[in-house]
C-alpha atoms as one frame of an Amber mdcrd trajectory, in Angstrom:
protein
   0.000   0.000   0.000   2.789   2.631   1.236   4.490   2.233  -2.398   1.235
   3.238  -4.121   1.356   6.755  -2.132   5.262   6.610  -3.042   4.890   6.141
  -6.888   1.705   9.004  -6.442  -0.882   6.606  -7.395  -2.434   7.295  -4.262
  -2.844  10.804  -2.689  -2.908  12.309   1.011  -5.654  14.744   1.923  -4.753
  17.098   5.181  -8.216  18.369   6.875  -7.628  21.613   8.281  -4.927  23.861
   7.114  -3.861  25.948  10.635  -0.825  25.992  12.648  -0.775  21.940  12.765
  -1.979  21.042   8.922  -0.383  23.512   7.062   3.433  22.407   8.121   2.473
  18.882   7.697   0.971  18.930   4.602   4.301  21.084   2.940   6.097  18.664
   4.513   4.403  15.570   3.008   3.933  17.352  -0.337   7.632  17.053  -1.076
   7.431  13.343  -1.004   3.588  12.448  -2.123   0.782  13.721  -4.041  -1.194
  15.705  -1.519  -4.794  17.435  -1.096  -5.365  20.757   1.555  -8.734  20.922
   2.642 -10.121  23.422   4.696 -13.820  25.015   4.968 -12.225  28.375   5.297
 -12.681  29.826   1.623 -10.486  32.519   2.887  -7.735  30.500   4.375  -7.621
  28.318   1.171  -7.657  31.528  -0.938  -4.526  32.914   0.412  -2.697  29.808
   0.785  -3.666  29.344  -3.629  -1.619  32.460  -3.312   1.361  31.287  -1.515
   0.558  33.201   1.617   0.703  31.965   5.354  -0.940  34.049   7.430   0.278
  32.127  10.685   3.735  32.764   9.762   5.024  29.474  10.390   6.276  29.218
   6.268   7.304  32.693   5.874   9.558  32.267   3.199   8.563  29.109   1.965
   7.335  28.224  -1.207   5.042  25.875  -1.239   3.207  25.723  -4.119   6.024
  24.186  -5.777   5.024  20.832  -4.792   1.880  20.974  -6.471  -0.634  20.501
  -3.272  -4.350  20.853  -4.483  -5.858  23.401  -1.783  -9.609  23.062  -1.957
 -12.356  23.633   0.512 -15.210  21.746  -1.521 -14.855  18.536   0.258 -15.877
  16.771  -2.936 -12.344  16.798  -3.932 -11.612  14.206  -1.074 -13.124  11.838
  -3.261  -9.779  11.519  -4.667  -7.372  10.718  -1.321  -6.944   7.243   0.851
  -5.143   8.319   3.391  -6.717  11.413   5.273  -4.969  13.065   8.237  -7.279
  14.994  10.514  -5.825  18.329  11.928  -8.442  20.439  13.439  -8.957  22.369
  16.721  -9.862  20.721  19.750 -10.384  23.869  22.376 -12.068  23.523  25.496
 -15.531  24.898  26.189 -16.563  27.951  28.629 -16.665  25.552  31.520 -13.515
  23.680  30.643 -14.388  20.776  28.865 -13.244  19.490  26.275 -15.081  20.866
  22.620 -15.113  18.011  20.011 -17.152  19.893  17.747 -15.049  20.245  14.460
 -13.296  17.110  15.360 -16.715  15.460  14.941 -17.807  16.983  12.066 -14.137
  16.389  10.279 -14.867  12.940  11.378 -18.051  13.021   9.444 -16.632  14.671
   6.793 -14.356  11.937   6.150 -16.935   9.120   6.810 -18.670  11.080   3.228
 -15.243   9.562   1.359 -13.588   7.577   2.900 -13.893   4.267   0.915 -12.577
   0.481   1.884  -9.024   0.075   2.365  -8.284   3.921   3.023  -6.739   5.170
   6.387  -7.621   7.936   8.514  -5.319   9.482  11.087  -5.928  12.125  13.715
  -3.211  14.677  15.081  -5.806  16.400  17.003  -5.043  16.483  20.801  -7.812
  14.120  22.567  -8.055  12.151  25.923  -7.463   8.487  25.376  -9.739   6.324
  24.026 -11.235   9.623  22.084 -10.321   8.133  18.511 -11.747   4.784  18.657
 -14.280   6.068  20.803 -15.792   9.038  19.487 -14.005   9.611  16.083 -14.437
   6.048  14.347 -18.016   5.345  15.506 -18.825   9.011  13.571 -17.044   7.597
  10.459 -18.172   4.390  10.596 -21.961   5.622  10.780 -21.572   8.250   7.946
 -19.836   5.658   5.817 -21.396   2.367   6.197 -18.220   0.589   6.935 -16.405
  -0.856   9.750 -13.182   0.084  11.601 -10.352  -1.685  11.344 -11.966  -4.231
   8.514 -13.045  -2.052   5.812 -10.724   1.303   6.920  -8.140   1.551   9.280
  -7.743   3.960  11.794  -4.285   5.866  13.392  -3.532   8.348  15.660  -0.129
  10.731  15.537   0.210  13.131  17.831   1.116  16.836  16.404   3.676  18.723
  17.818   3.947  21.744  16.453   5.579  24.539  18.485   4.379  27.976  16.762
   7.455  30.501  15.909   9.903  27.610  16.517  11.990  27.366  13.664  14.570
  25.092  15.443  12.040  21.952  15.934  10.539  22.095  13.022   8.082  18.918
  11.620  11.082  17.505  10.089  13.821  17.923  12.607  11.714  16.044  15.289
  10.728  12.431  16.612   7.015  11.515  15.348   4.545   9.360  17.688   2.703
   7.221  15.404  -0.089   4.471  15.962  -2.884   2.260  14.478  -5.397   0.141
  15.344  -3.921  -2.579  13.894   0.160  -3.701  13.804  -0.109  -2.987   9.804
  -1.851   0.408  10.378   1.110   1.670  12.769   3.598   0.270  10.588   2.255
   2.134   7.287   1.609   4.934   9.269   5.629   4.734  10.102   6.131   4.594
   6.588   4.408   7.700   5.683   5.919  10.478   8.289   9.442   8.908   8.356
   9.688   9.797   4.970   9.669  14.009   6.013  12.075  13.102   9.365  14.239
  10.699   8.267  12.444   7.491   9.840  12.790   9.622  13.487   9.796   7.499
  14.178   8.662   5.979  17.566   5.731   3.667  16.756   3.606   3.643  19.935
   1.582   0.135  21.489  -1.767   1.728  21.128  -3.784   4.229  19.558  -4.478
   5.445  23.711  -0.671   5.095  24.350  -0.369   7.538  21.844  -3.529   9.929
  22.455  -2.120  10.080  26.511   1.125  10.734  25.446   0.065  13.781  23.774
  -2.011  15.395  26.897   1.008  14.320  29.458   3.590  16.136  27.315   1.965
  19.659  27.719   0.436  19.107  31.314   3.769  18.067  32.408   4.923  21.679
  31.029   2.032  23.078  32.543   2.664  22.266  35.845   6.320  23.284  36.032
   5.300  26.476  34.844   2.418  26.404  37.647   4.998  25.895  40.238   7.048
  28.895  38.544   4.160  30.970  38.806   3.725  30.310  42.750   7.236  30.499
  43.734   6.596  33.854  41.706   3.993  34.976  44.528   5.721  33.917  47.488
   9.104  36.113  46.176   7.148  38.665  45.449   5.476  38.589  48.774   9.273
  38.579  50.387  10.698  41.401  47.875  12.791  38.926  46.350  13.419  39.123
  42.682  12.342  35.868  40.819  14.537  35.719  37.507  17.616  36.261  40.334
  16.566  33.029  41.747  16.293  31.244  38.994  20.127  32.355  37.978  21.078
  31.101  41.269  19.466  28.073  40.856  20.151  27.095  36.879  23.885  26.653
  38.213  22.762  23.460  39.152  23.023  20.740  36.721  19.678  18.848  37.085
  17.124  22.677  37.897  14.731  22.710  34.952  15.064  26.248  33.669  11.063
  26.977  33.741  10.182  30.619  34.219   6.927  32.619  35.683   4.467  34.016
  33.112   1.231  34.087  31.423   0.444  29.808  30.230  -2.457  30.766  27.014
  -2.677  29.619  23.752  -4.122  26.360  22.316  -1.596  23.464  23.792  -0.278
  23.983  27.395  -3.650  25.450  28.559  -5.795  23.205  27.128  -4.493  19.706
  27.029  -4.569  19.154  30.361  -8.349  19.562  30.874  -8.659  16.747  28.293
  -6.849  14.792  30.678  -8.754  16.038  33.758 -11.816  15.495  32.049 -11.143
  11.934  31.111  -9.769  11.014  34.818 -12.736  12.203  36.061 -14.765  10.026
  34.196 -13.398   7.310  35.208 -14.010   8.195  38.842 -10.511   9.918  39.877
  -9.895  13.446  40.305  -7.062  14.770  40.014  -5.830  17.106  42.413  -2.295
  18.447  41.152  -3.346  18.681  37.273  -6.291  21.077  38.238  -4.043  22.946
  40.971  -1.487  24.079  38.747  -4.877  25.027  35.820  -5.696  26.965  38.397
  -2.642  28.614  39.098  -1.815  29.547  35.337  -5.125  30.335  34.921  -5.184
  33.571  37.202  -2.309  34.794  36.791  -3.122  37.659  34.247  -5.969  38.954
  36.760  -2.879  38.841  39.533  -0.372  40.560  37.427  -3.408  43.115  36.755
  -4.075  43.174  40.479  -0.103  43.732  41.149   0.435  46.626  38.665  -2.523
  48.256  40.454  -1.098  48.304  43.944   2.068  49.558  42.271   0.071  52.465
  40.661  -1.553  53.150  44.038   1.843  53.326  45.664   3.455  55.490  43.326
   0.659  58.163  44.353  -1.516  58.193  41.235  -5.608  58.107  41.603  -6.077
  54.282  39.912  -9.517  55.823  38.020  -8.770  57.185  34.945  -5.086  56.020
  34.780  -3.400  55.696  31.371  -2.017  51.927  30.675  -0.459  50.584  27.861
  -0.053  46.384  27.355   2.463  45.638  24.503   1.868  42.505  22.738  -2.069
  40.550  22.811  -0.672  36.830  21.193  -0.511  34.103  23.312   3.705  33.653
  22.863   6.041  35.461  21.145   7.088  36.269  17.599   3.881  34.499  16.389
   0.660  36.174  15.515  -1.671  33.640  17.302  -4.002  35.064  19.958  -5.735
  31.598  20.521  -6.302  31.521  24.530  -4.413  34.669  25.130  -4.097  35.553
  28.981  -3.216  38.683  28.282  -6.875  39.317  27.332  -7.311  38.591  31.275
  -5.251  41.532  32.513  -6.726  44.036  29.988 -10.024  43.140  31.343  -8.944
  43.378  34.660  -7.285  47.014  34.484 -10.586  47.963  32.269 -12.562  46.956
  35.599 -10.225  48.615  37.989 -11.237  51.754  35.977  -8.268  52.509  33.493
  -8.187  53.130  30.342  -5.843  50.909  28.581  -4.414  51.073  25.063  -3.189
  47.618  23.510  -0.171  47.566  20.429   0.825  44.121  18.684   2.593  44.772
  15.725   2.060  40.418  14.616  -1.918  40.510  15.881  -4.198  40.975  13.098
  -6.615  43.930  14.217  -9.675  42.316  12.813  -9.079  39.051  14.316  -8.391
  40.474  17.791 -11.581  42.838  17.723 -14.014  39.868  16.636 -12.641  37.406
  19.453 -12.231  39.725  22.637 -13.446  43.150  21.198 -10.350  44.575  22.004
  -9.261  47.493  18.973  -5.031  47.727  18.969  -3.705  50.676  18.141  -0.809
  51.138  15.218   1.143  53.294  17.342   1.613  53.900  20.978   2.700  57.981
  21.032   0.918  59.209  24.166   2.914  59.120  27.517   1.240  56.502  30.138
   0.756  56.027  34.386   1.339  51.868  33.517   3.363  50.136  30.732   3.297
  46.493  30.610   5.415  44.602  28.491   3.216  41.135  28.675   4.458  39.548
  25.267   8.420  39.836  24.548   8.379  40.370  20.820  11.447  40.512  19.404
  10.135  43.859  17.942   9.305  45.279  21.351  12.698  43.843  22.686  14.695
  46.148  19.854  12.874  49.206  21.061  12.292  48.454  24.532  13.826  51.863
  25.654  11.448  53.719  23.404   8.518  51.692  24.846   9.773  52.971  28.667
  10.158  56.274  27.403   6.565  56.188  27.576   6.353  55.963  30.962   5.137
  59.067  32.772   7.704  60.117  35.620   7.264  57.978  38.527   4.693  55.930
  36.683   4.915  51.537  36.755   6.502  49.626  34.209   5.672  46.167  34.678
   7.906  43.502  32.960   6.206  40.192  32.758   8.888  37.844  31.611  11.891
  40.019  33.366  13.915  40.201  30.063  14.640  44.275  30.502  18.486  45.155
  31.956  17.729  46.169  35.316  20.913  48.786  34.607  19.021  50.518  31.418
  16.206  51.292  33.297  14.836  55.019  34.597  15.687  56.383  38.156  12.162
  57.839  38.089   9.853  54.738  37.187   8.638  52.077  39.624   9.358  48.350
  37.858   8.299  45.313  38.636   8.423  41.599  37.190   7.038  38.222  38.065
């Protein structure tokens, strides 16, 4: 089967062309005969164009390699192996949101056809794919799992602005519901990394390793963002602590700050949600969620008192937040926590400006109804540097320049040199 794809008898179809599907299917495209689907007219639109607006293949071109972008799903008639790369966010009360999986699911059950594979890279809780996912497919299709298709899950792992660990540089989980499944599977994404392949014992081997790799993450930064409180509390300067302590050989160099965006702070309420399922709740997962999860209304709460101490009526009080995205140097605002301490200030009664030179202005207003201004010009009581750009980084003195006299600049991630900074300005980091 895997030299049918090889020769380009056969063709892959990626569903949904994002931060996840778009990589992948470039990086399959240089070795097979490939389909991009998305139901995003726009999305396909630009991409016809040879335009990513995530960024992550600025200077790529990748229409060279001849992928068919489409998003009339007819066109899926034509693929046997479809990979499944959609969202799977969590819900307003934290649980996890199968929606578009489901209907991506259903989508393929319309074309799949016997002896085709589908694989998922979608971050679920175990058992999701063979659970939820094949049922859908099997229904909408007529045929059975694992007899007439076969099913496989890979987890993605896709770090957004990372050129360093890139799709092809990295180890790839693979896995199938059946030995030949995993195998082919194997086949297919060792061919863009070089056979870096790690072929997993189960479909839920593979689905759980997924969720631990970002809670684990999750809950070192967690414990970051306490230890964070406690120094704070003491008047003892985190990022110096965590100099002091990096000179050890085995101290995992986590750091404070704001834990948003679609991975870290979502994956582990898949986890949490399965657990509790199965009748065990776990305590330490949902601690540290709850830790990362406040900490933009804390560092709100923070740059108030400093305000108040530096003598200026909170209530009508100038701020300015640099940077909206989740991370840095990437224009996704998926889960941003910054959103949290914008609201915050807002409710405290200040007016607060927002600049993000990567955030698309549209996308921003429709999602939080937040409108960024181009330029930053006026002079401000609060300046928070909450997302370290590299463009803010290359200007930071410009961006403290507008800081009033005695007014707060508040550095989130501590990367400003404490020795370039104004005699008459109150700072403060995590």
């Amino acid at each position: 089967m895997f030299k049918d794809f090889e020769k380009g008898v056969k063709k892959i179809a990626v569903i949904g062309l994002g931060y996840v599907g778009m990589p992948l299917l470039y990086h399959l495209s240089k070795h097979f005969k490939t389909i991009g689907f998305d139901l995003k007219k726009e999305r396909i639109e630009e991409l016809k164009r040879g335009i990513d607006s995530t960024g992550e293949l600025n200077g790529v071109d990748f229409l060279k390699y001849g992928i068919e972008f489409s998003s009339d799903e007819n066109i899926l008639d034509e693929a046997s192996l479809f990979i499944v790369a959609v969202p799977t966010p969590i819900d307003n009360h934290k649980l996890p949101d199968l929606r578009a999986l489901l209907s991506a699911s259903e989508t393929v059950g319309r074309h799949i056809k016997k002896g085709d594979t589908v694989v998922f890279e979608s971050t679920v809780y175990p058992t999701c794919t063979m659970q939820e996912c094949a049922p859908v497919i099997e229904k909408t299709s007529g045929l059975k799992a694992c007899e007439d298709f076969f099913v496989g899950y890979s987890p993605e792992r896709i770090n957004p602005g990372d050129k360093v660990h890139t799709l092809d540089k990295i180890a790839k989980v693979v896995s199938g519901c059946t030995k030949e499944t995993a195998e082919f599977l194997a086949k297919i994404y060792g061919k863009i990394n070089n056979d870096n392949i790690f072929i997993a014992e189960s479909i839920e081997t593979a689905e759980a390793a997924k969720v631990i790799e970002n809670t684990q993450r999750d809950l070192n930064i967690a414990l970051m963002n306490e230890l964070s409180k406690i120094f704070n509390i003491m008047g003892i300067n985190t990022y110096a602590v965590l100099e002091a302590a990096k000179t050890k050989w085995n101290f995992l160099p986590f750091e404070p700050g704001l834990v948003g965006g679609h991975c870290i702070g979502v994956d582990p309420y898949y986890l949490t949600y399965k657990a509790q399922e199965v009748g065990y709740h776990p305590e330490v997962i949902l601690a540290g969620r709850r830790i990362n999860d406040t900490m933009g209304e804390y560092v709100a709460k923070e740059s108030v008192k400093k305000l108040i101490k530096s003598g200026r009526t909170v209530l009508g009080s100038k701020a300015l937040v640099l940077g909206i995205t989740f991370k840095e140097n990437v224009p996704d605002i998926r889960n941003s926590k910054v959103v949290d301490i914008v609201r915050e200030l807002k409710d405290f009664g200040l007016n607060v400006d927002v600049h993000d030179p990567l955030a698309y202005k549209d996308e921003v207003k429709r999602e939080y109804g937040i409108d960024l201004i181009d330029e930053p010009k006026d002079r401000y009581d609060l300046v928070i540097l909450a997302v370290k750009h590299e463009k803010f980084l290359k200007n930071i003195k410009d961006f403290m320049e507008l800081t009033d006299k005695n007014g707060v600049f508040v550095d989130i991630k501590g990367v400003v040199d404490k020795n370039t900074l104004r005699d008459d300005i109150i700072y403060w980091s995590l």
